[in-house]
C-alpha positions in Angstrom: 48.0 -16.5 106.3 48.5 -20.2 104.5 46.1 -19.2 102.6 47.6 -15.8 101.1 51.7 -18.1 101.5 49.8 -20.0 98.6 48.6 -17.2 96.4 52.3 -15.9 96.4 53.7 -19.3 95.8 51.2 -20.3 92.8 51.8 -16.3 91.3 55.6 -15.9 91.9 56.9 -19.7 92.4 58.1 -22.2 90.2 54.8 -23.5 89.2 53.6 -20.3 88.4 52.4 -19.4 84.5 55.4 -18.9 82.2 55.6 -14.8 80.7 56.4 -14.2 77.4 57.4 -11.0 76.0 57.3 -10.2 72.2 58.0 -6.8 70.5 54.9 -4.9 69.5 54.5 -4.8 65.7 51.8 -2.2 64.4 48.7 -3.6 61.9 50.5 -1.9 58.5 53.7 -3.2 59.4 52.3 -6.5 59.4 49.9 -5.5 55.8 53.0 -4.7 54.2 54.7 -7.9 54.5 51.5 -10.1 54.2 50.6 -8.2 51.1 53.3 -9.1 48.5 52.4 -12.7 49.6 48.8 -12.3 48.8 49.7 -10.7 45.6 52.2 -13.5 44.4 49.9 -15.9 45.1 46.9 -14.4 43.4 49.5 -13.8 40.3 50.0 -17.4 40.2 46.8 -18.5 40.6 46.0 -16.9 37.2 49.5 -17.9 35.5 48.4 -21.5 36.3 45.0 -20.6 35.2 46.2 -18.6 31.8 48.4 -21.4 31.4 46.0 -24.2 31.2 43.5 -22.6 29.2 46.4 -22.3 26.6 48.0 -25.5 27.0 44.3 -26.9 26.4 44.1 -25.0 23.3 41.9 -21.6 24.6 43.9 -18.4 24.0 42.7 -15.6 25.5 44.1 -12.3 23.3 43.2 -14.2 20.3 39.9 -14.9 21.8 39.1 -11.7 22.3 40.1 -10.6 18.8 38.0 -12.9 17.4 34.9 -11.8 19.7 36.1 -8.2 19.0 35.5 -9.0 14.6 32.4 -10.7 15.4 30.7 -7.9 17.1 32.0 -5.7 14.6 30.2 -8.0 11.8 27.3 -7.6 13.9 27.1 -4.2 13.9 27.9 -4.1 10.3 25.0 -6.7 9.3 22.6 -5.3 11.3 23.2 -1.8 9.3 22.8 -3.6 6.4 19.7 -5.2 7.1 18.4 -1.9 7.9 19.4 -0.3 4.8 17.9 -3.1 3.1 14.7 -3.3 5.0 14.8 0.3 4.0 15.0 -0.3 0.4 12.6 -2.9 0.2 9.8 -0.5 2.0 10.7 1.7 -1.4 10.4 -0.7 -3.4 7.2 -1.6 -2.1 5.9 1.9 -2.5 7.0 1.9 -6.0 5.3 -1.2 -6.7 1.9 0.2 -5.2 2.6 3.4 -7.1 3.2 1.6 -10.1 -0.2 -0.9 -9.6 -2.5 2.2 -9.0 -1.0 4.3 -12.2 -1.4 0.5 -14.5 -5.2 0.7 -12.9 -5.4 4.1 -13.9 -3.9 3.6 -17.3 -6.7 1.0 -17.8 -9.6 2.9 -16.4 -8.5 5.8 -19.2 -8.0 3.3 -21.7 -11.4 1.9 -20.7 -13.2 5.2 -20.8 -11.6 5.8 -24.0 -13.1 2.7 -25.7 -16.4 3.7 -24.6 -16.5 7.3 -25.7 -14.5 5.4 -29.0 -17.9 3.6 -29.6 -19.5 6.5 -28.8 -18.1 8.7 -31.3 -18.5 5.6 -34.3 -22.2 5.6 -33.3 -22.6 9.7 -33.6 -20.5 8.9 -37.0 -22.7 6.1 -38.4 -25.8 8.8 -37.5 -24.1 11.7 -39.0 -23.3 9.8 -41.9 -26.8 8.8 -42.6 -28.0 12.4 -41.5 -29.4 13.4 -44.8 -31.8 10.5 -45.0 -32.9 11.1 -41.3 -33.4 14.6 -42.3 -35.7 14.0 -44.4 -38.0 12.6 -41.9 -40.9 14.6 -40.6 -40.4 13.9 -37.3 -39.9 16.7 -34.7 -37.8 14.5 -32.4 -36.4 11.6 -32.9 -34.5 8.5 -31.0 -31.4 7.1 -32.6 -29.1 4.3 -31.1 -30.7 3.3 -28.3 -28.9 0.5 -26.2 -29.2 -0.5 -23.0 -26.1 -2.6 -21.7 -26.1 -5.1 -18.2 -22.7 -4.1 -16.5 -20.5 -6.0 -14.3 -22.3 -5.0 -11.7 -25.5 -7.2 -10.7 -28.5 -5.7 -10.8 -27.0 -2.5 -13.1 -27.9 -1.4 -16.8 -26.3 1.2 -19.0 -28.8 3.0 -20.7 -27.8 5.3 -23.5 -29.4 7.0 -26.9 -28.9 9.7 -29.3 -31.7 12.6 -29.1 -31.9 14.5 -32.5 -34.4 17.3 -33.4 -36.0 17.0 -36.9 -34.9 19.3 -39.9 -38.1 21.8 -39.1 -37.1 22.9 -35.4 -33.8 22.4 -35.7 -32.3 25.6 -34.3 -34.7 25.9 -31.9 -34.0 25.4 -28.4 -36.0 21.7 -27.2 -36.9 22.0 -23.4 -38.5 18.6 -22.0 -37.6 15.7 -19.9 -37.6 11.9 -20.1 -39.1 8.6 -18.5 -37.4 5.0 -19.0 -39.8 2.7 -17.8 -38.1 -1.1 -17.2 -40.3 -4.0 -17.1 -39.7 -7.2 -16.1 -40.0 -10.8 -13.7 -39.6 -10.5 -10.3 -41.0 -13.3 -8.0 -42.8 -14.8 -10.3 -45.0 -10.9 -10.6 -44.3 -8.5 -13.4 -42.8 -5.2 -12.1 -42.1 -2.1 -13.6 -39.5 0.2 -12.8 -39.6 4.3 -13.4 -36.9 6.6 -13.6 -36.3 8.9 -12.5 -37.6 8.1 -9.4 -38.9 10.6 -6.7 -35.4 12.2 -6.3 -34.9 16.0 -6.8 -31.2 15.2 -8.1 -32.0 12.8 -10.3 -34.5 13.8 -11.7 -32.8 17.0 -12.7 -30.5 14.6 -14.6 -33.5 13.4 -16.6 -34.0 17.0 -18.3 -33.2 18.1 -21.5 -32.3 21.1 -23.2 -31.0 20.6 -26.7 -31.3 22.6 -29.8 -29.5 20.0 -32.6 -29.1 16.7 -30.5 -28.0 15.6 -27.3 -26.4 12.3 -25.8 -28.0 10.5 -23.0 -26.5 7.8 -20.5 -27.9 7.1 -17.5 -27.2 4.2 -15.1 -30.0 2.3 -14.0 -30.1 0.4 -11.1 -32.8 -2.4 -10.0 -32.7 -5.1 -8.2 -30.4 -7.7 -8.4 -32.9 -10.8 -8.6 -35.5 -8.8 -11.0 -35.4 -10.2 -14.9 -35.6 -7.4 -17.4 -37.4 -7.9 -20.4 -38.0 -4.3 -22.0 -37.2 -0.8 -21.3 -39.2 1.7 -22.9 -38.2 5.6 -23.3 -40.6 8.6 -23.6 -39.4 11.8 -24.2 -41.8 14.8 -23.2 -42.0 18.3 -23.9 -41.8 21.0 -20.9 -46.0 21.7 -20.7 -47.3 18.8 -22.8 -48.6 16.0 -21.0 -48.3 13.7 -23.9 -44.9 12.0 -24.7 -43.4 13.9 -27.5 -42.0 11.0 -28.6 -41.3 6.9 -27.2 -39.4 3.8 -28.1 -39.2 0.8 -26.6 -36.4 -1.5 -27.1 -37.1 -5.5 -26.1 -33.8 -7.6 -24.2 -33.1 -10.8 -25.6 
Protein backbone atom coordinates (compact mmCIF):
# COMPACT_ATOMS: atom_id res chain seq x y z
CA UNK A 1 0.00 0.00 0.00
CA UNK A 2 3.03 2.74 0.74
CA UNK A 3 4.31 1.54 -1.96
CA UNK A 4 1.48 2.21 -4.61
CA UNK A 5 0.59 5.96 -1.84
CA UNK A 6 4.03 6.73 -3.56
CA UNK A 7 3.38 5.98 -7.23
CA UNK A 8 0.28 8.30 -6.90
CA UNK A 9 2.12 10.97 -5.15
CA UNK A 10 5.37 11.00 -7.62
CA UNK A 11 2.50 10.77 -10.89
CA UNK A 12 -0.24 13.16 -9.54
CA UNK A 13 1.68 15.29 -6.67
CA UNK A 14 3.54 18.43 -6.67
CA UNK A 15 6.72 16.83 -7.59
CA UNK A 16 5.37 15.21 -10.39
CA UNK A 17 6.64 16.04 -14.24
CA UNK A 18 5.23 19.26 -15.51
CA UNK A 19 2.59 18.78 -18.94
CA UNK A 20 2.79 20.95 -21.61
CA UNK A 21 0.29 21.23 -24.27
CA UNK A 22 0.94 22.85 -27.65
CA UNK A 23 -1.42 23.01 -30.73
CA UNK A 24 -0.62 20.46 -33.40
CA UNK A 25 0.79 22.18 -36.58
CA UNK A 26 0.81 19.88 -39.77
CA UNK A 27 4.47 19.35 -41.74
CA UNK A 28 3.28 21.83 -44.90
CA UNK A 29 2.02 24.31 -42.61
CA UNK A 30 5.30 24.51 -41.18
CA UNK A 31 7.18 24.20 -45.12
CA UNK A 32 5.28 27.11 -46.00
CA UNK A 33 6.53 29.39 -43.55
CA UNK A 34 10.16 28.01 -43.36
CA UNK A 35 10.27 28.22 -47.12
CA UNK A 36 10.15 32.03 -47.94
CA UNK A 37 13.02 32.12 -45.30
CA UNK A 38 15.10 29.58 -47.11
CA UNK A 39 14.48 31.45 -50.26
CA UNK A 40 15.41 34.96 -48.94
CA UNK A 41 18.34 33.78 -47.69
CA UNK A 42 19.55 31.84 -50.65
CA UNK A 43 18.58 35.25 -52.77
CA UNK A 44 20.96 37.01 -50.68
CA UNK A 45 23.60 34.77 -50.57
CA UNK A 46 23.89 35.39 -54.38
CA UNK A 47 23.15 39.30 -54.18
CA UNK A 48 26.24 39.36 -51.85
CA UNK A 49 27.98 37.11 -54.15
CA UNK A 50 26.81 39.05 -57.59
CA UNK A 51 27.74 41.98 -55.74
CA UNK A 52 31.26 41.32 -54.98
CA UNK A 53 32.28 39.90 -58.11
CA UNK A 54 31.14 43.35 -59.50
CA UNK A 55 32.47 45.55 -56.94
CA UNK A 56 35.88 43.56 -57.65
CA UNK A 57 35.60 44.43 -61.21
CA UNK A 58 33.92 40.70 -62.74
CA UNK A 59 30.58 41.41 -64.42
CA UNK A 60 28.74 38.63 -65.17
CA UNK A 61 26.19 39.65 -68.31
CA UNK A 62 29.10 41.26 -69.91
CA UNK A 63 31.12 38.20 -69.21
CA UNK A 64 29.02 36.15 -70.81
CA UNK A 65 28.70 38.36 -73.89
CA UNK A 66 32.14 38.37 -74.22
CA UNK A 67 32.39 34.29 -73.94
CA UNK A 68 29.25 34.31 -76.21
CA UNK A 69 31.60 36.49 -79.31
CA UNK A 70 34.46 34.36 -78.65
CA UNK A 71 32.83 31.07 -79.30
CA UNK A 72 31.23 32.62 -82.14
CA UNK A 73 34.95 33.55 -83.49
CA UNK A 74 35.68 30.10 -82.95
CA UNK A 75 33.32 28.69 -84.86
CA UNK A 76 33.93 31.22 -87.52
CA UNK A 77 37.83 30.49 -87.68
CA UNK A 78 37.60 26.99 -87.48
CA UNK A 79 35.32 27.23 -90.88
CA UNK A 80 37.84 29.17 -92.19
CA UNK A 81 40.64 27.07 -91.65
CA UNK A 82 38.66 24.46 -93.17
CA UNK A 83 37.87 26.25 -96.31
CA UNK A 84 41.38 27.02 -96.45
CA UNK A 85 42.81 23.68 -95.73
CA UNK A 86 40.43 22.88 -98.47
CA UNK A 87 41.92 25.24 -100.94
CA UNK A 88 45.33 24.47 -100.25
CA UNK A 89 44.64 20.46 -100.96
CA UNK A 90 43.57 22.12 -104.57
CA UNK A 91 46.14 23.84 -104.90
CA UNK A 92 48.30 21.15 -104.24
CA UNK A 93 46.60 18.99 -106.87
CA UNK A 94 47.13 21.73 -109.31
CA UNK A 95 50.65 21.96 -108.62
CA UNK A 96 51.06 18.02 -109.12
CA UNK A 97 48.92 18.40 -112.17
CA UNK A 98 50.94 21.16 -113.40
CA UNK A 99 54.57 19.17 -112.55
CA UNK A 100 53.41 15.98 -114.44
CA UNK A 101 52.07 18.05 -117.73
CA UNK A 102 55.83 20.35 -117.48
CA UNK A 103 57.40 16.57 -117.37
CA UNK A 104 55.33 15.65 -120.11
CA UNK A 105 55.93 18.80 -122.11
CA UNK A 106 59.66 17.91 -121.71
CA UNK A 107 59.49 14.29 -122.54
CA UNK A 108 57.66 15.52 -126.01
CA UNK A 109 59.94 18.16 -126.44
CA UNK A 110 62.71 15.50 -125.84
CA UNK A 111 61.38 13.04 -128.24
CA UNK A 112 61.03 15.72 -130.61
CA UNK A 113 64.75 16.64 -130.68
CA UNK A 114 65.66 13.14 -131.24
CA UNK A 115 63.34 12.34 -134.14
CA UNK A 116 64.69 16.31 -135.13
CA UNK A 117 68.15 14.74 -135.54
CA UNK A 118 66.72 12.01 -136.98
CA UNK A 119 65.06 13.58 -139.80
CA UNK A 120 68.58 16.00 -140.44
CA UNK A 121 70.46 12.68 -140.70
CA UNK A 122 67.74 10.95 -143.36
CA UNK A 123 68.21 14.65 -144.99
CA UNK A 124 72.03 14.77 -145.09
CA UNK A 125 71.56 10.96 -146.79
CA UNK A 126 68.93 12.01 -149.11
CA UNK A 127 70.73 14.87 -150.08
CA UNK A 128 73.85 12.98 -151.02
CA UNK A 129 71.49 10.04 -152.47
CA UNK A 130 72.61 10.42 -156.00
CA UNK A 131 76.26 9.79 -155.20
CA UNK A 132 75.23 6.72 -152.94
CA UNK A 133 73.31 5.60 -155.82
CA UNK A 134 75.78 5.19 -157.81
CA UNK A 135 77.35 2.64 -155.70
CA UNK A 136 77.11 -1.01 -156.54
CA UNK A 137 76.35 -2.15 -153.41
CA UNK A 138 73.10 -4.18 -152.80
CA UNK A 139 72.80 -2.99 -149.20
CA UNK A 140 74.27 -0.56 -147.65
CA UNK A 141 74.81 1.01 -143.90
CA UNK A 142 74.46 4.75 -143.49
CA UNK A 143 74.71 6.78 -140.16
CA UNK A 144 75.55 4.38 -137.86
CA UNK A 145 75.83 5.67 -134.11
CA UNK A 146 75.76 4.10 -131.09
CA UNK A 147 75.11 6.59 -128.11
CA UNK A 148 75.75 5.67 -123.90
CA UNK A 149 72.42 7.00 -122.29
CA UNK A 150 71.89 8.18 -118.86
CA UNK A 151 71.30 5.05 -117.91
CA UNK A 152 74.49 2.93 -116.70
CA UNK A 153 75.19 0.13 -118.51
CA UNK A 154 72.66 1.32 -121.69
CA UNK A 155 73.64 2.17 -125.43
CA UNK A 156 71.47 3.56 -128.18
CA UNK A 157 72.16 1.91 -131.23
CA UNK A 158 70.78 3.33 -134.36
CA UNK A 159 71.53 3.24 -138.41
CA UNK A 160 70.10 3.90 -141.68
CA UNK A 161 69.46 0.65 -143.97
CA UNK A 162 69.36 1.55 -147.66
CA UNK A 163 69.03 -0.94 -150.65
CA UNK A 164 71.32 -0.17 -153.62
CA UNK A 165 69.92 1.41 -156.97
CA UNK A 166 69.69 -2.39 -158.63
CA UNK A 167 67.10 -3.98 -156.09
CA UNK A 168 65.58 -1.14 -155.12
CA UNK A 169 61.96 -1.92 -155.46
CA UNK A 170 62.35 -5.15 -154.42
CA UNK A 171 61.18 -6.32 -151.14
CA UNK A 172 64.69 -7.09 -148.70
CA UNK A 173 63.78 -9.83 -146.15
CA UNK A 174 66.75 -10.56 -143.63
CA UNK A 175 67.74 -9.89 -140.09
CA UNK A 176 70.55 -8.38 -138.15
CA UNK A 177 73.34 -9.19 -135.38
CA UNK A 178 75.17 -6.24 -133.33
CA UNK A 179 77.92 -7.84 -131.74
CA UNK A 180 79.51 -5.47 -128.70
CA UNK A 181 82.99 -6.14 -127.61
CA UNK A 182 84.61 -5.02 -124.85
CA UNK A 183 86.71 -5.16 -121.04
CA UNK A 184 85.11 -6.79 -118.37
CA UNK A 185 87.27 -8.05 -115.40
CA UNK A 186 90.22 -7.67 -116.88
CA UNK A 187 88.71 -10.61 -119.92
CA UNK A 188 87.42 -9.48 -123.23
CA UNK A 189 83.69 -10.26 -123.66
CA UNK A 190 81.47 -10.11 -126.42
CA UNK A 191 78.00 -9.41 -126.35
CA UNK A 192 75.15 -10.65 -129.14
CA UNK A 193 71.93 -9.33 -129.87
CA UNK A 194 69.53 -10.34 -130.17
CA UNK A 195 69.90 -12.69 -127.65
CA UNK A 196 67.95 -16.02 -127.29
CA UNK A 197 64.57 -14.15 -126.85
CA UNK A 198 61.67 -14.97 -129.28
CA UNK A 199 60.45 -11.18 -128.80
CA UNK A 200 63.42 -9.71 -129.46
CA UNK A 201 64.65 -11.19 -131.75
CA UNK A 202 61.57 -10.61 -133.88
CA UNK A 203 62.60 -6.94 -133.31
CA UNK A 204 65.88 -7.70 -135.13
CA UNK A 205 64.07 -8.53 -138.55
CA UNK A 206 63.83 -6.62 -141.42
CA UNK A 207 61.64 -6.17 -144.22
CA UNK A 208 62.36 -3.15 -146.34
CA UNK A 209 62.06 -2.46 -150.00
CA UNK A 210 63.87 1.41 -150.18
CA UNK A 211 65.37 1.76 -146.61
CA UNK A 212 64.51 1.32 -143.17
CA UNK A 213 65.53 3.02 -139.71
CA UNK A 214 66.90 0.99 -136.92
CA UNK A 215 67.19 1.78 -133.09
CA UNK A 216 67.56 -0.60 -130.72
CA UNK A 217 68.46 -0.28 -127.07
CA UNK A 218 71.23 -2.26 -125.85
CA UNK A 219 71.70 -3.20 -122.57
CA UNK A 220 75.01 -4.80 -120.92
CA UNK A 221 76.41 -4.70 -117.89
CA UNK A 222 77.06 -1.89 -116.00
CA UNK A 223 80.87 -2.49 -115.14
CA UNK A 224 81.72 -3.93 -118.80
CA UNK A 225 83.90 -1.26 -120.98
CA UNK A 226 82.75 -1.17 -124.62
CA UNK A 227 85.23 -0.76 -127.17
CA UNK A 228 83.36 -1.63 -130.63
CA UNK A 229 80.09 -2.71 -131.80
CA UNK A 230 79.94 -4.34 -135.00
CA UNK A 231 76.68 -4.82 -137.23
CA UNK A 232 75.94 -7.66 -139.78
CA UNK A 233 73.01 -7.53 -141.72
CA UNK A 234 71.95 -10.99 -143.29
CA UNK A 235 69.68 -12.16 -145.84
CA UNK A 236 66.58 -14.57 -145.00
CA UNK A 237 68.44 -18.14 -146.35
CA UNK A 238 72.08 -16.95 -146.78
CA UNK A 239 74.28 -17.84 -144.11
CA UNK A 240 76.79 -15.15 -145.02
CA UNK A 241 76.26 -11.54 -143.76
CA UNK A 242 74.93 -9.58 -146.59
CA UNK A 243 76.60 -6.84 -145.41
CA UNK A 244 78.79 -5.58 -141.83
CA UNK A 245 80.23 -2.52 -140.34
CA UNK A 246 81.85 -1.98 -137.39
CA UNK A 247 82.06 1.21 -135.68
CA UNK A 248 85.09 1.62 -132.89
CA UNK A 249 84.11 3.90 -129.33
CA UNK A 250 86.52 6.36 -128.40
Amino acid sequence: MRSLKRSIKRRFGISATRLSVRPHVPWYIRWAITTPFFLMAGFLVWWSYDAGMEFAGFHRGKAETEIAVLRQRVVELEAENSKQANQLAIDERQGQMLQASSDEIQMQIKLLQDENTLLKDDLAFFQNLPLAGGSDAELSIHSLKVEASQLAGEYHCRMLLVQGVQRRGREFEGEMVVLVSGQQAGQKVVIQFPQKNAQEMGDYRLSFKYYQRVDHVLKIPAEMKVNSVEVKVFESGVQEPKIKKMLVLS
